[in-house]
N, C-alpha and C positions, 0 to 999 in steps of 0.2 A: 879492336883488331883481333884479339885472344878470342872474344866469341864469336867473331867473323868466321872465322877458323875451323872453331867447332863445329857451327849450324852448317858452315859446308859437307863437315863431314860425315856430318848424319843425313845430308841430303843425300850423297851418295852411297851411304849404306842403304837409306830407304830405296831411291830407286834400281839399286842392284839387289833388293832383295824382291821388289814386285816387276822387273823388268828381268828375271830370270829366266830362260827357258830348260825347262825340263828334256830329260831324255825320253821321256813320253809322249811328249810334244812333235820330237822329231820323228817318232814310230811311224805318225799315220801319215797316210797317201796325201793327203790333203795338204800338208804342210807345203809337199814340190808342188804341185800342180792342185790348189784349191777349185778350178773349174772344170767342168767337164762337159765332153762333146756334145750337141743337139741328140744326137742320136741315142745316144745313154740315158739321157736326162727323159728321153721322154717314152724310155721301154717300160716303165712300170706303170703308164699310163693309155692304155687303147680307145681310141677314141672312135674307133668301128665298132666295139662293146657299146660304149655309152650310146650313142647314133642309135643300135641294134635294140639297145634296150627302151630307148622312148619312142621308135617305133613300133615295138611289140605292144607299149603300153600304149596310145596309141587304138591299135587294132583293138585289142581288149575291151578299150570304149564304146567301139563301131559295132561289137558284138558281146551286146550284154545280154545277160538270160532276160526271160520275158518276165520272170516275177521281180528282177531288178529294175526294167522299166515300169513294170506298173508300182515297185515300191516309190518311185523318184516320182512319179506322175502322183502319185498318194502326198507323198510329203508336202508336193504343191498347193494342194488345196487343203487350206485346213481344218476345214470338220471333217475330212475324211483322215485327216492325222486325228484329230482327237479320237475319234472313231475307232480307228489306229490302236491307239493306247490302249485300248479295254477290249478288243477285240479282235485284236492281231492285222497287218498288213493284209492278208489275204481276204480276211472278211469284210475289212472296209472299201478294199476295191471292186469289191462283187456288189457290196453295197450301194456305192457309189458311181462305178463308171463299169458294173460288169454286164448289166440290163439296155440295151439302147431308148431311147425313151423316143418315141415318133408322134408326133401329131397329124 
């Protein structure tokens, strides 16, 4: 019974010492009202920005310089990538696809 007694007591030391709350605790906003409106919740996020920005990227695609299509059309085939390698993007597409070949 005597140790019944005790282990109670330190049960409620323990949990009055880890179920305390702080005067720091009560400071912040969040304690009264931990949720907040839709509208607040989603100002720091614009989602006419993001929209704006993957369609600018996007357009950037549909207008790419001419030495970046012919670099992608280069990478395609590839003796003209190895080509590439030793003798720059520019010279292997002259080499390769800058002459028209007619029969």
């Amino acid at each position: 019974m005597r140790a019944l007694i005790i282990f109670m007591l330190l049960a409620v030391l323990v949990m009055a010492a880890t179920c305390y709350e702080s005067h720091e605790s009560m400071e912040s906003h969040e304690y009264l009202n931990p949720f907040i409106n839709r509208r607040r919740a989603n100002d720091f996020i614009q989602a006419d920005s993001r929209l704006e920005a993957i369609t600018r990227e996007r357009i950037m695609e549909r207008s790419k310089a001419p030495h970046e299509h012919q670099r992608e059309i280069c990478e395609d085939y590839y003796p003209c990538e190895l080509y590439a390698l030793r003798h720059g993007y520019a010279a292997a597409y002259r080499h390769y696809f800058g002459r028209r070949r007619t029969k």
